[in-house]
Each structure stands twice: as C-alpha cells, then as structure tokens.
Phi, psi and omega in degrees: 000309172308300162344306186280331172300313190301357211241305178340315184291283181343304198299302177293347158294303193293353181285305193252001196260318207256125141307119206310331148296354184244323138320318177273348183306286202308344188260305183307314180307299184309326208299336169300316180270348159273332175312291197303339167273315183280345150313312170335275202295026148229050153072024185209113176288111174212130175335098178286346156303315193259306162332301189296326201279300162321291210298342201277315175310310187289330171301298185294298159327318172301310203308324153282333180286306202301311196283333206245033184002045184274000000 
C-alpha cells in the first residue's frame, strides 16, 4: 500500500513539476526501451542501442523540418 501511495506522489510531481516540452522529452526518451522490451517478450531481439540511435536521427530530422518550418 505504501508503495502505491509513494509511486502516486512521483507521478503527480512529474505531472506538475515538468514542462511540457520536458514531458514530451522524457516520453520519447522511454520509447526504445519499451519497444525493445516488448519486442524481448515476442521472441524478437532488437537492439536498445540502435533504438536509441533511430530515435536520435528522428530528433534531428524533426528538429530540422522545424527550423526549415516544414
């Protein structure tokens, strides 16, 4: 029970403390390693490195169409 209280507070600091740009940061950043888990549990090995490696190419690219209001 504590446990669930303690992790409810985490949640709600991270709800109210982050910026919305730093929320959408920190949810991306997670996404290689849930891929890479949920690939795991279907028997299909893929690479958190090379996840990680994508998402930094996809950053930049966005990060360029943005610059080039594209």
């Amino acid at each position: 029970m504590r446990k669930q209280k303690l992790q409810k507070n985490i949640v709600e600091q991270w709800r109210t403390t982050l910026t919305p740009e730093e929320k959408l940061k920190k949810y991306l950043e997670s996404i290689p390693a849930q891929v890479s888990a949920s690939m795991a549990f279907e028997g299909e090995h893929v690479s958190l490195k090379m996840l990680k490696e994508y998402l930094k190419t996809l950053k930049n690219t966005g990060q360029a169409h943005a610059t080039r209001g594209t």
